[in-house]
N, C-alpha and C positions, 0 to 999 in steps of 0.2 A: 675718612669717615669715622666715628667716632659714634660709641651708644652714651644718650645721657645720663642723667642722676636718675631722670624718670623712670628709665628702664633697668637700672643699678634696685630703686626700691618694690619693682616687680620681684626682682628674681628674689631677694634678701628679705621681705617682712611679708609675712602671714595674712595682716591685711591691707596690703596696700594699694588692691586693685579699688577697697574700697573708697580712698581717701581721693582718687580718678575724676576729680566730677564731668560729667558729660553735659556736652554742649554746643550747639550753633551759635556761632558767636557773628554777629552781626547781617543775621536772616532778617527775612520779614515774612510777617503772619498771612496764614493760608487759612481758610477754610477746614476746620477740624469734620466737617460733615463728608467733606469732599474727600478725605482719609479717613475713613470710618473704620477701618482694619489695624489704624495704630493703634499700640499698645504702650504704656508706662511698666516702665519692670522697677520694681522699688527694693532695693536689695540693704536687710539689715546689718549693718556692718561692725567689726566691733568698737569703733570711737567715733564713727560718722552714719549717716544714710544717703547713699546714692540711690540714681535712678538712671535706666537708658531706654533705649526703643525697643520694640518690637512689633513684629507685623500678625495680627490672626491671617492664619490662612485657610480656617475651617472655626466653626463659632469654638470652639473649645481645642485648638492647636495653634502655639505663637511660637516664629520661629524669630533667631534673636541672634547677638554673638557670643560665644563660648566664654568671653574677656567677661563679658556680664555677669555669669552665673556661675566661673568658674572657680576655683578656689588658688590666686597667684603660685602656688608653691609645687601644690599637688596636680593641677590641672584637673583635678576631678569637681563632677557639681558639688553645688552646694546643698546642703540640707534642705528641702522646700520649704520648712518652717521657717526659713533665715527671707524667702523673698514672697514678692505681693504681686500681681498686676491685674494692674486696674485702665482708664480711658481718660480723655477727659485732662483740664489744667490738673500741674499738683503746687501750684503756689500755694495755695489756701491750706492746702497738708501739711505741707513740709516747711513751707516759709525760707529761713536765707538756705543756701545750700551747701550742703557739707555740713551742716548741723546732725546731733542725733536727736533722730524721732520715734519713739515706740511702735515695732509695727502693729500691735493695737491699734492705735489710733487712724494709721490706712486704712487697715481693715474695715474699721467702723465706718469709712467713707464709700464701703462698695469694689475696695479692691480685694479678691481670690486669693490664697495660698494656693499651688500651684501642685498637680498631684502628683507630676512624676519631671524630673530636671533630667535632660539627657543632653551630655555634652559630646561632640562629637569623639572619638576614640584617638584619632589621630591627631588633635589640639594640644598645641603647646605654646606656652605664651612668652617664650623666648624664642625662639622658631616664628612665631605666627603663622603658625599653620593650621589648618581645618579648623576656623576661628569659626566655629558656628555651633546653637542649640536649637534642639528644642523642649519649650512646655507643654507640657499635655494638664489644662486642666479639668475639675470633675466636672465643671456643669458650664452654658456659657456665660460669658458676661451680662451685665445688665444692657439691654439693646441688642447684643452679639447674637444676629440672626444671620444664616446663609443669605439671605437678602441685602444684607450691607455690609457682612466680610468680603466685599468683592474682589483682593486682589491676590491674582495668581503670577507664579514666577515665572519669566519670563524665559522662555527654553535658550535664546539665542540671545544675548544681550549684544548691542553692536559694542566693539571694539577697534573703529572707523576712531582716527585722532580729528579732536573737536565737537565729536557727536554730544550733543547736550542731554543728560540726566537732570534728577530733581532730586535734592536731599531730605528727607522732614525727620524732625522729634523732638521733643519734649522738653531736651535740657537744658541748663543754662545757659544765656544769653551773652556771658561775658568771659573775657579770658582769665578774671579774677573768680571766677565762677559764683558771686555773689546772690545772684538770685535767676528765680526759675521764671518762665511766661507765662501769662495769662490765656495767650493762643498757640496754638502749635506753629513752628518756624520754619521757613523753607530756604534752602539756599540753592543756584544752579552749578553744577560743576559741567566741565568737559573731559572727554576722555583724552588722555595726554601722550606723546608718543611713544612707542614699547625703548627706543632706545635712550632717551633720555627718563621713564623713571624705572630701567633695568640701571641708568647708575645712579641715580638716587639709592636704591635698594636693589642690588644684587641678583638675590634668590629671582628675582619680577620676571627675569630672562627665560628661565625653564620654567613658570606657572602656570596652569591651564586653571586655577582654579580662581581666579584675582584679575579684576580690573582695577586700570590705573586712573585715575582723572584727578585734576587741578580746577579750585576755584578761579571764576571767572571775573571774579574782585579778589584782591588780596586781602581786603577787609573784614571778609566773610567767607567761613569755611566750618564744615565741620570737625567736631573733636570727640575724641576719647572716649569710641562707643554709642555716639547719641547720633549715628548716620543711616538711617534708612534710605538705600537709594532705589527710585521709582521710576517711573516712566510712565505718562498716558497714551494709553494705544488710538487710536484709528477711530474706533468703536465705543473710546471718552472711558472705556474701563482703565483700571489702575495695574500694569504690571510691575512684580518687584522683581529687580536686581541685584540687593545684595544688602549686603550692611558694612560699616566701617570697620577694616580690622588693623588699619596703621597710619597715623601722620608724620610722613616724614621729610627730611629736609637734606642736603648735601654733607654737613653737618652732623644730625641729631636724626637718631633712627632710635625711642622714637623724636620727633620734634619736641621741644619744650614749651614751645608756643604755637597753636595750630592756625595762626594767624601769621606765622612767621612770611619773610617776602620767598619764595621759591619752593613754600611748602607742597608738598606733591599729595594726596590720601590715596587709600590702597583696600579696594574691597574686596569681600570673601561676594564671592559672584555665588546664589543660591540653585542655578543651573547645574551646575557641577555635585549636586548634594539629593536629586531627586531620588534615584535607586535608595539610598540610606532613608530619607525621611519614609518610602514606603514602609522601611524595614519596621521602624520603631513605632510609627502612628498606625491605626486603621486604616489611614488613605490612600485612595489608588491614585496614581499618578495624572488620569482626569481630572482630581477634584482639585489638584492644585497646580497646574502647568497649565499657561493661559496659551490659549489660539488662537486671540488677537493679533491683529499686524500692530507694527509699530514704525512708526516715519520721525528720524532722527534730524533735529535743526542743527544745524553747524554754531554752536558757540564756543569764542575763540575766546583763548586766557589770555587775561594780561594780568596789569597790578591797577590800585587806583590815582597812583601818584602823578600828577600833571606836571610839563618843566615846557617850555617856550618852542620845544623841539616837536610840542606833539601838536595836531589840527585837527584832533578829534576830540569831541567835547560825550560827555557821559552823560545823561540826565536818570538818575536814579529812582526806579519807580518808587510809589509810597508805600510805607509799611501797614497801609490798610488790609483789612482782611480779602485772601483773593478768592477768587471763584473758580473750580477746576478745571473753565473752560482757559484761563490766563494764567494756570500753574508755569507755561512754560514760557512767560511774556519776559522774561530776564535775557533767556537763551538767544529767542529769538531778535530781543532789539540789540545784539553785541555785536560789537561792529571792530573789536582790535583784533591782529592780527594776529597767528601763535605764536607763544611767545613763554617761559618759564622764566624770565627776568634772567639778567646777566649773570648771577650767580651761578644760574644752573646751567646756559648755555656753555658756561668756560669749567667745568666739572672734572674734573682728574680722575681718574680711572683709578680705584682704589680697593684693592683686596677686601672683601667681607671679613674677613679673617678667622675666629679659630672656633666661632659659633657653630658652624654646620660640621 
């Protein structure tokens, strides 16, 4: 195993989380009304503008990942004058992506400065540990009513291999991360088995606080922060389970390409984070831990690549916008088998080495 250049220019430049662009790379568009509790986090950088997800879980508190708002070197937040968030596409904001934009000019579109950045104490972004924040801002969003921040985190997220999630956010849509979408993006992952991605990633073995799951196309996956992962309950509410805190591969921890073939993603599960968000927000633990049930479809990984050997045929739904009764229509029409491709099946057992 081997850490790449990527994670060579975390540990070594000052901004380099910003140069990160975040991204679902080869989702299709969902219903942004149906998510009405996402959030854009537009973070000023010093030679770029990035942006990633986050979810309201009360009209005026978004919790997010620590990678977002953290400062690569120090681990500590960032200055809230430095970040924005706002709803809604930011193509029309921000335009190609990785460009710099004056946060003026978000602002001027309705997106908040953010009154207080608390990053979790325990975050470290060579570790990837307690990769989680939150914003508290002063007033709420434009729309941001307890009425349509509907989603709460999920107490028990299954960790059953195969169990299908949903991913959504904001970011760019390509692996060259050239531009942003005009609708928000969904991709399905499945949760992958504990002992194939403990050797993907090591540490995976002892964590209570990280789910493991693999996209269900290798074509489509999330990246680099732009991972909110969700789930519709029972009762058609939205509970969250986590956000992106790693794409990795047999190879590359982290992955250089989040689309790579064996890539595995690794989330900070937000169940394990309730007692601290008490600590720091006004909220009781009612107002944001859902009591919904939740009934998990079995979607199985494979890749998208066809050869003469396979007799199963794929028909890929449209990238029209869906409706959040069909958020989870991917999971459920998957029909391959488990699988993390041959690369990760035949995996060597390889020392973490001098990190931890």
């Amino acid at each position: 195993m081997k850490f790449s250049v990527v994670a060579l220019a975390l540990a070594t430049a000052g901004s380099g989380v910003y140069g990160l662009e975040k991204r679902i790379v080869g989702g299709s568009a969902v219903s942004s009304s149906a998510f009405s509790f996402v959030t854009n986090i537009v973070i000023d950088g010093d030679s770029s503008t990035s942006v990633c997800t986050g979810a309201l879980i009360s009209p005026t508190v978004v919790i997010t990942s620590a990678y977002c708002v953290a400062d690569p070197i120090s681990n500590k937040a960032l200055a809230p004058n430095r970040i924005a968030v706002g709803q809604g596409k930011i193509s029309s904001i921000l335009g190609t992506a990785g460009s710099k934009v004056e946060l003026t000019k978000v602002l001027a579109a309705g997106y908040a400065i953010p009154q207080a950045v608390n990053v979790h104490p325990g975050y470290n972004s060579i570790a990837y540990s307690d990769n989680v924040a939150v914003l508290v801002l002063e007033k709420p969003l434009v729309n941001a009513t307890s009425a349509n921040v509907g989603a709460k985190i999920i107490k028990k997220p299954s960790t059953t291999t195969n169990a299908a999630y949903t991913a959504v956010g904001w970011g760019a849509t390509s692996n060259d991360g050239a531009s942003y979408p005009d609708q928000l993006q969904q991709t399905t992952l499945a949760v992958g088995s504990k002992s194939v991605c403990s050797e993907i990633w090591a540490p995976y073995t002892n964590l209570t606080n990280s789910l493991c799951l693999a996209p269900i196309k290798s074509s489509s996956n999330v990246c680099s922060g732009d991972g909110l992962l969700v789930k519709v309950a029972t009762d058609q509410s939205v509970g969250l389970a986590g956000i992106l805190n790693l794409v990795a591969t047999e190879d590359d921890v982290p992955a250089v390409k989040c689309t790579e073939e064996g890539a595995v993603d690794f989330f900070t599960t937000f169940s394990n984070y309730v007692a601290w968000l008490t600590q720091i927000t006004p909220l009781k633990e009612s107002d944001f831990v859902s009591t919904a049930s939740f009934s998990y479809d079995s979607a199985d990984i494979g890749d998208d690549d066809q050869s003469s050997s396979e007799s199963e045929s794929d028909s890929d739904s449209s990238s029209e916008e869906s409706s959040l009764d069909d958020v989870d229509s991917e999971s459920s029409d998957a029909s391959r088998s488990f699988k993390l491709a041959a690369p990760l099946v035949a995996i060597a057992s390889v020392a973490f080495g001098a990190l931890f």
